[in-house]
N, C-alpha and C positions, 0 to 999 in steps of 0.2 A: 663627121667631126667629133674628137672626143668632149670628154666632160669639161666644163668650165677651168679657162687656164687664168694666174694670180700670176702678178706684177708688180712688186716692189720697187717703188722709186725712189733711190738713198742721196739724199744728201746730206756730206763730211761737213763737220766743225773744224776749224781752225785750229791749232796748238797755243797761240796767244792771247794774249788778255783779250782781243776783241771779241771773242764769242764766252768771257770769262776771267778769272783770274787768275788762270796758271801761269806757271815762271816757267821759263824757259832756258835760262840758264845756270841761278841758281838753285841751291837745293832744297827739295821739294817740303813742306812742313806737315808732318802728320798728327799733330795735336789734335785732338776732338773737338777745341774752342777756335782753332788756323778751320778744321775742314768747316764748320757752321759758319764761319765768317766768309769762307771763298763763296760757299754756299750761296747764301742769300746775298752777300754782295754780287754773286756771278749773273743770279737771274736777276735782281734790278739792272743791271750794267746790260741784261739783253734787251729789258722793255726800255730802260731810255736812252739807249742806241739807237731806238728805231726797229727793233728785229723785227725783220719782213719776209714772210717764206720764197722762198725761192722760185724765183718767177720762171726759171726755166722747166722746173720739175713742173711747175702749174702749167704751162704751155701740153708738154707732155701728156699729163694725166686727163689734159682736154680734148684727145686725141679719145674718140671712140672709135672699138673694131667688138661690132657684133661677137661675143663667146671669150672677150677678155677682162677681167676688171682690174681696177691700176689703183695702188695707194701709194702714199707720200711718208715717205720717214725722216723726218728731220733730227740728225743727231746732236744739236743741241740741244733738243727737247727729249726725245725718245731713245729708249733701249730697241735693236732689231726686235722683231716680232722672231724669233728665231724657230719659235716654236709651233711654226704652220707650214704647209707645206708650198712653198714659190718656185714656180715653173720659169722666172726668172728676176734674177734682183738686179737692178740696172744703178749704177753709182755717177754721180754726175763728179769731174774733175777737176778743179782749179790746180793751177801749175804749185799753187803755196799748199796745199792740201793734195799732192799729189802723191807723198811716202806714205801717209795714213791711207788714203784710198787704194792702196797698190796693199797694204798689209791687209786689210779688208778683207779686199779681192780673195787675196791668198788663204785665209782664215773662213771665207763662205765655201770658196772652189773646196778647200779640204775636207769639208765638214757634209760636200756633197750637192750645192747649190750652183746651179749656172748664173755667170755672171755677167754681164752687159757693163762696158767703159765708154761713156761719152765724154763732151763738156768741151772748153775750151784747151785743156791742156792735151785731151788726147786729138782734138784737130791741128793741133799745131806738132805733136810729139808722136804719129801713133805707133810709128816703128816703136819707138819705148813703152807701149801701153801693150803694146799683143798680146805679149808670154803670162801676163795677169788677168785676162780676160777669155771667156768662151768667144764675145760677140767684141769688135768695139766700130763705133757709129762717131763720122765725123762729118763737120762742119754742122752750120742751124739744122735742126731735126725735125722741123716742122712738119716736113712733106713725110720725110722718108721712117720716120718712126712709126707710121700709120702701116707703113709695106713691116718692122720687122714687127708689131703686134698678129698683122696680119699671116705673117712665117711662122711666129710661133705658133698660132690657133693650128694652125696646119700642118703643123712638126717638119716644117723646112727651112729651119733659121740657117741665115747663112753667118760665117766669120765676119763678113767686113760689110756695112753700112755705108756710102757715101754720100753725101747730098752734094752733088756737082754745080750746084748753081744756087743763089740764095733764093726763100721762096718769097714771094709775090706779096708782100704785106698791104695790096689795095685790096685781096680777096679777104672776104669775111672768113676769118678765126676766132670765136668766141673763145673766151677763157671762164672756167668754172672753178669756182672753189669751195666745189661742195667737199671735198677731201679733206680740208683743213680745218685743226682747231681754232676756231675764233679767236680762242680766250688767251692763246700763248703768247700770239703777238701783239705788237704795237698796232699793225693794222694791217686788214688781208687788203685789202684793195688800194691795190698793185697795180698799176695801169703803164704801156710803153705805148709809144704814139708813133717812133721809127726807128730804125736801125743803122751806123754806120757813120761816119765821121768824116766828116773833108778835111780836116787837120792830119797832121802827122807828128805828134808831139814823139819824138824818139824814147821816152820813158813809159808808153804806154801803149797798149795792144789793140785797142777796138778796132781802126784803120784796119788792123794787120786782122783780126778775125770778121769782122763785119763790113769791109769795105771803107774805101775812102767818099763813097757816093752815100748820102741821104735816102732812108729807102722812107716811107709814111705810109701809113694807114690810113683810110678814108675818115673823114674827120664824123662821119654821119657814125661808121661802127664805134667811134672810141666814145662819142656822148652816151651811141646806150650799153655799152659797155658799162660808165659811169654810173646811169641810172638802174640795169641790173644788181652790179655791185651793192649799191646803196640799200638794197633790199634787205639783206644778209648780213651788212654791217654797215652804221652810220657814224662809224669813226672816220677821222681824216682818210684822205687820198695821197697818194706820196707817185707822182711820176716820176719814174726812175729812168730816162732817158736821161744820156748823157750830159745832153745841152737840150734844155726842152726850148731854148729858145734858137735855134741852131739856123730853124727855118722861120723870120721874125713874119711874115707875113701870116704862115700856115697856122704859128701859135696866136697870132693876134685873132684871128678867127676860132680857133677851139675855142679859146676860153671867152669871146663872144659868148660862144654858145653855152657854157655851162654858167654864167652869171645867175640867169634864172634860177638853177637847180640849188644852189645857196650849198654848196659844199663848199669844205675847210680843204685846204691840202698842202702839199710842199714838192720841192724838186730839184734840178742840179739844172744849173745854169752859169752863161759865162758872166762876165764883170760887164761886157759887152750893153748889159741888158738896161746897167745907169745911162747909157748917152741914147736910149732910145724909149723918151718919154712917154710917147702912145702905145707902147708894150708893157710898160712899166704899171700903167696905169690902170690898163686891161687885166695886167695880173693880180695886182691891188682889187681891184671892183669882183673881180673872179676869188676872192677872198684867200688868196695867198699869204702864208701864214707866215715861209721861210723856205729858205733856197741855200743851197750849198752852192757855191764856188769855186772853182780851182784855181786860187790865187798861184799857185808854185810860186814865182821867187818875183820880189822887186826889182833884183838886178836884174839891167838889160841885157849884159854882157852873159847872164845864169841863160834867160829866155832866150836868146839868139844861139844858145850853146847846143839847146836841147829841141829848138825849134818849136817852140810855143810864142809862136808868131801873130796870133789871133786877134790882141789888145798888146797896147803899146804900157810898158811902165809908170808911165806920166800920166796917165785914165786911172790908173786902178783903185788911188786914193777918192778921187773923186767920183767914181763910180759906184763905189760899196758903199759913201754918204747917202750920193741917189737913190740908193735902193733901200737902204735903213728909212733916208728921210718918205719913202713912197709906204710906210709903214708894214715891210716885210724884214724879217731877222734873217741875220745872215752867217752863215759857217762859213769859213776861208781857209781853202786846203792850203797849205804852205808845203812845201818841200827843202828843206834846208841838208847842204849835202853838194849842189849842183857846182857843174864842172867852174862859174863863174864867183861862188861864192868862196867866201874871205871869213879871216875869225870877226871880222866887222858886222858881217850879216847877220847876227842876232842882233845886234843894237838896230839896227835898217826895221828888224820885222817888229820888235819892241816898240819903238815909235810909228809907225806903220798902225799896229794893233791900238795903241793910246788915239792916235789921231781920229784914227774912221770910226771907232769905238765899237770896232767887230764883235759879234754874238760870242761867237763859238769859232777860236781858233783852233785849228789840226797843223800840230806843229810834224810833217812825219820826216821820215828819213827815206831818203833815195832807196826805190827797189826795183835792180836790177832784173824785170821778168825774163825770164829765158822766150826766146823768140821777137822780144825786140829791139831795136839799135841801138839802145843804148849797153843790153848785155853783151851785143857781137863787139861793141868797142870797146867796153872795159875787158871782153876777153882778151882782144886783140892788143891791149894794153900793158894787159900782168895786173888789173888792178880787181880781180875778184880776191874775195877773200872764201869761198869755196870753191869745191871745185867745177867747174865748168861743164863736165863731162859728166858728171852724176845730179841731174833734175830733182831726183830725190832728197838731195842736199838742200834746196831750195824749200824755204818755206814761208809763209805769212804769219807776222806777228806783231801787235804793234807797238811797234818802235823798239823793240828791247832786243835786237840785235844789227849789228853794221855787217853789209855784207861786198863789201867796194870799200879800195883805199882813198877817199877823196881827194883831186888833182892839187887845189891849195892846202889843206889842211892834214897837218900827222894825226892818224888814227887814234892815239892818247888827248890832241887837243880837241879834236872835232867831237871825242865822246863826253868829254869834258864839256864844252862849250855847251852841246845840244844838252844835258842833262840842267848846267845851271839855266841855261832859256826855259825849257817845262817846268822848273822850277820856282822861276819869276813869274811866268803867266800866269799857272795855274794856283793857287794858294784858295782854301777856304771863302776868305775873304772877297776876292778880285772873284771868285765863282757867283758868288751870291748877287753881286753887284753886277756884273753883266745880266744877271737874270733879273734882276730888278730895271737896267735900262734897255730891255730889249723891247723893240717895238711890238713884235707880238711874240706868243706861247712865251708867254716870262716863265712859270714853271719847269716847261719841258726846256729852255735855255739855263734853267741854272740848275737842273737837275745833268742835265750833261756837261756842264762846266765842273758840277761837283764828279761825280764819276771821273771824268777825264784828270782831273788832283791826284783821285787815286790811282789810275792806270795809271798815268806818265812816274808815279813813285814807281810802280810795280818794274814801268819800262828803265829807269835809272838804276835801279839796283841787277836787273839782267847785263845789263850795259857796261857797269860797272866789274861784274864777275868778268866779260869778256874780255875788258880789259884787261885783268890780271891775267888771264889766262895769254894775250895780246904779247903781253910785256915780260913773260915767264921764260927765261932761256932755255 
C-alpha cells in the first residue's frame, strides 16, 4: 500500500443572497463601504439563517478506510486549501449550484487535481456530469463511498460509482464531526432520523431521489447520536428531516426519549402536526423551540394543481394557531406563483399571515427543479423562461429571479405583485414585532425577520432589472 492518500470533500455555495448578499442580476457594486457592508451583512445573514454544514459531506467524512484521511471544505466559509497535495477532491451537486460546480471541476481537472462529482444533481443528470469529472458517484453514498476510498488507497478507482439500492438506515452509521468548525456555524448537531417521502408533491424532488417509502433509523442509534453530539457542542439541535413528524407514532416515541436529556432543538414539519395534540405536546415537553412548515399555497385549487395533498386548506389556519399556541414558533414556506393562484393570492396570504400570527413567513417563488413534474410540464408547456436543455442555466437564488411564465399571471404583473407582498411583510417594524410575539427563540425570530427585510429588498431589485430586461424589445 502507498503512503497516506488525502480527500477533500467540497461543498458549493449558492449564487444568491441565501448563502450572502450578492445580486444576481443587477450590477455588481464595487465601493470599499458596498463590499464591508455585503461583508458583514453576508455572514450575519449565514449565522441567523441557521447555517448548518452539510449533512451529506458529514455522512461521508464518517466513512473510515484504514490509509485515507477526509476533510470538509465549505465554500461559504473557506478558500480551497489549494496548496496541498489531494489525491482526490470530491464536490457534492445540487442541481441550483450546478454551473459553479461544473467550473470548479474544470479549473481543479486543469490545474491537475482528480475530481469526484456526487450529490443529487449528478444522480439524477449523470450523463451531463461525466465530461467534468475523473469519478462520478450516484444515488445515497453511504455504502458505496467506503468501496471508492477503498479504490483509491489502492490506486484502482473506477469512473462510475453506483449505489443500486438505498442503504439500510436500521444499521448503525455513526456521524462524526470532528472535521468541523464549531464556531462558523449556528450549530453542528445535525441529526436525520429517516429518508424518503410518501408524498408526491410535483414541485419537489425528495420522492424522486429518496423514495416514496419512509426509510428510519433505529430510534436507540439517533438518542445516542444526540447524547455524543452534545459532548462537542451544547448548542441547539436542528432535525433536518423533511417532515420529522411524517411517522406520528415513531416521533412521539423519540422525543419520549430525549425529554430527559433537556436539549433545545427545531425542525421541519407538516401543519398536520396542530390536529394531533399528543404529538404536539411530546414536542413541546421535548423542548421544541421552532418548526418550519411547508405551507405552499392556501389555495385549494394551487394544492390540488401541484398535488400537495397532505392537509386540506381549511386546517391550515387552525393548525399553525395549534402549534404557536403549544408554545413552538413557527416558519411557513409559501410558494406564490402556483398554477392555481390569481393576482388575489397575495391579499389570501396577507390575511393568512395577520390571522395565525406566523413567526417567520418564506414568501418564495415557484422553482422549477429540473428532474421533476412540474419542470417536465412547464417544458411541455413553453412556459420556462430558460432553456430547458441546458441545466447549467438553472440556478438557486432567493427569490430574485422568475424562471416559469405563471398560467394566471403576466410576467410584469406577477413580478410586480410578488415584490409589493415582500414589501408589505417584511418592513423593519412588522420584523421586530413578530420577534417580540413569537412564542419561543424571540431573538433568533426577529433577527431572521430582520435579514429576510433585507434579502427580499435585495430580491426586488434583481427582479426588477429582469424585468426590464422581460419587457426590452
Amino acid at each position: 500500500m502507498d503512503s497516506l492518500k488525502n480527500v477533500l470533500l467540497v461543498f458549493v455555495a449558492s449564487e444568491g443572497g441565501v448563502d450572502g448578499t450578492r445580486s444576481v442580476h443587477a450590477p455588481e457594486r464595487t465601493s470599499l463601504l458596498r463590499k464591508w457592508i455585503d461583508s458583514t451583512a453576508g455572514d450575519l445573514i449565514k449565522k441567523t439563517q441557521f447555517a448548518i454544514p452539510p449533512l451529506s459531506l458529514m455522512v461521508l467524512a464518517s466513512v473510515h478506510v484504514e490509509g485515507v484521511r477526509q476533510e470538509i471544505c465549505d465554500l461559504r466559509f473557506d478558500d480551497l486549501p489549494l496548496d496541498r497535495n489531494w489525491d482526490l477532491i470530491a464536490i457534492s451537486v445540487q442541481t441550483g449550484t450546478a454551473a459553479r460546480a461544473f467550473r470548479l471541476a474544470a479549473d481543479l481537472r486543469a490545474d491537475g487535481f482528480r475530481v469526484a462529482l456526487g450529490g443529487p444533481h449528478v444522480t439524477l443528470f449523470p450523463d451531463n456530469c461525466r465530461e467534468f469529472a475523473d469519478v462520478v458517484v450516484t444515488g445515497e453514498a453511504d455504502d458505496i463511498w467506503k468501496d471508492v476510498l477503498l479504490d483509491l488507497r489502492n490506486d484502482a478507482l473506477r469512473q462510475v460509482y453506483t449505489a443500486t439500492s438505498f442503504p439500510d438506515l436500521g444499521m448503525p452509521r455513526p456521524i462524526h464531526t470532528g472535521l468541523l468548525d464549531t464556531h462558523r456555524y449556528f450549530t453542528t448537531n445535525i441529526i436525520q432520523t429517516s429518508r424518503g417521502c410518501p408524498f408526491s408533491c410535483d414541485f419537489c424532488n425528495v420522492h424522486i431521489m429518496n423514495g416514496n417509502r419512509l426509510r428510519q433509523r433505529r430510534i436507540d442509534d439517533v438518542v445516542d447520536e444526540v447524547r455524543r453530539f452534545e459532548r462537542n457542542d451544547r448548542r441547539i439541535f436542528f432535525f433536518v428531516d423533511d417532515s420529522i413528524d411524517a411517522d406520528p407514532e415513531y416521533a412521539k416515541e423519540l422525543f419520549k426519549r430525549l425529554i430527559p436529556l433537556k436539549i433545545k432543538w427545531f425542525g421541519q414539519a407538516t401543519t398536520i402536526l396542530g390536529q394531533r395534540p399528543e404529538l404536539l405536546e411530546t414536542f413541546s415537553r421535548s423542548r421544541c423551540v421552532a418548526l418550519l412548515a411547508g405551507i405552499e399555497s392556501i389555495e385549494q385549487t394551487s394544492r390540488m394543481a401541484h398535488r400537495k395533498t397532505q392537509n386540506r386548506s381549511t386546517d391550515l389556519a387552525r393548525n399553525v394557531i395549534n402549534i404557536r399556541q403549544s408554545g413552538i414558533s413557527l416558519y411557513g414556506s409559501f410558494i406564490y406563483g402556483l398554477d392555481g393562484d390569481t393576482l388575489e393570492t397575495p391579499s389570501v396570504i396577507l390575511d393568512f399571515i395577520r390571522y395565525t400570527g406566523l413567526d417567520v413567513p418564506g414568501i418564495n417563488i415557484l422553482r422549477p427543479n429540473p428532474g421533476t413534474g412540474i419542470f417536465q410540464r412547464l417544458q411541455e408547456e413553453g412556459r420556462l423562461l430558460f432553456d430547458p436543455d441546458d441545466l447549467h442555466a438553472y440556478r438557486y437564488t432567493f427569490g430574485q429571479e422568475l424562471l416559469y411564465k405563471p398560467k394566471n399571471i403576466s410576467v410584469p404583473d406577477f413580478i410586480e405583485s410578488y415584490c409589493q407582498l415582500t414589501k408589505r411583510i417584511f418592513t423593519p417594524a412588522r420584523s421586530l414585532q413578530r420577534g417580540m410575539s413569537a412564542p419561543a427563540a424571540k431573538t433568533a425570530v426577529a433577527l431572521f425577520n430582520m435579514f429576510y427585510t433585507y434579502l427580499y429588498s435585495l430580491s426586488r431589485k434583481d427582479l426588477k432589472k429582469q424585468l426590464k430586461c422581460h419587457t426590452q424589445p
